[in-house]
C-alpha positions as CSV (number, residue, x, y, z in Angstrom):
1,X,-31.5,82.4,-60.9
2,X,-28.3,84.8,-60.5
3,X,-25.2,83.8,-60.0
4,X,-23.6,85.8,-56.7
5,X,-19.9,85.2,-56.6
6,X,-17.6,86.0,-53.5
7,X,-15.9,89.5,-53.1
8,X,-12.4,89.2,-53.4
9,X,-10.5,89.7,-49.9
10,X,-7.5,90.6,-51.4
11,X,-8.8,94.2,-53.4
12,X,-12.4,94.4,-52.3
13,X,-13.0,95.6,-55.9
14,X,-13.0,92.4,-57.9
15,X,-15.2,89.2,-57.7
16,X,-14.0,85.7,-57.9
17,X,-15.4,83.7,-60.4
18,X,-14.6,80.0,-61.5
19,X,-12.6,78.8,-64.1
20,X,-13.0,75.0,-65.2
21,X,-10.3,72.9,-67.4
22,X,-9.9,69.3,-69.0
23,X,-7.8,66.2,-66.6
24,X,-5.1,64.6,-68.6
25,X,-7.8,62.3,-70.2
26,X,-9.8,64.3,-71.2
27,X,-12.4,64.3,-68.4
28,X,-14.3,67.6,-67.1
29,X,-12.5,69.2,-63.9
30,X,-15.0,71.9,-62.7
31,X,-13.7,75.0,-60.7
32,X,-10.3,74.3,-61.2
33,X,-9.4,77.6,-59.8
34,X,-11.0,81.1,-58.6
35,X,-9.8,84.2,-60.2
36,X,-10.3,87.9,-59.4
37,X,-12.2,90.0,-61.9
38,X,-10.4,92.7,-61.4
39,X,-7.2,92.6,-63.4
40,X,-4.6,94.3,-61.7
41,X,-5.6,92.5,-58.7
42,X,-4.9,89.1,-60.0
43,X,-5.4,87.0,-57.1
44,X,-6.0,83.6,-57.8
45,X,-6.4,80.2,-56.1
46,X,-6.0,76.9,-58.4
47,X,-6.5,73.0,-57.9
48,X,-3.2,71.0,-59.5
49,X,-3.1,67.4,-58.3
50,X,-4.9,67.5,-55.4
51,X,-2.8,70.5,-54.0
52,X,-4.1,73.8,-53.3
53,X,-2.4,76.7,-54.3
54,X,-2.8,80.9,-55.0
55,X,-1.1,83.2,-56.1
56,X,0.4,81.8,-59.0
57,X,0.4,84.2,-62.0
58,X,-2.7,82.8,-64.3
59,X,-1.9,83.2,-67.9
60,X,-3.9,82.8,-71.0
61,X,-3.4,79.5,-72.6
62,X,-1.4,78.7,-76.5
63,X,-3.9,76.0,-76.9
């Protein structure tokens, strides 16, 4: 089965796929945020304690 991902609304050019990360204890948090594939679009929307947010510049990780 494919995997069909939402247009981005932002550029129309991009596609926003998922990104996953690890909870402070080490647990699995799935779809942590959405990002654009398109890089100079960089739309975003994340998950951080509950809140919903977008637009925050998404940087690759030191870790």
């Amino acid at each position: 089965m494919e995997n069909m991902y939402p247009e981005c609304l932002k550029c129309s050019n991009g596609v926003l796929v998922p990104l996953s990360d690890y909870g402070r204890e080490g647990s699995s948090i799935r779809y942590k945020a959405w990002v654009c594939t398109n890089p100079e679009c960089g739309f975003n929307i994340r998950i951080d304690n509950g809140e919903v947010s977008f637009g925050k510049v998404i940087s690759q990780s030191a870790k």
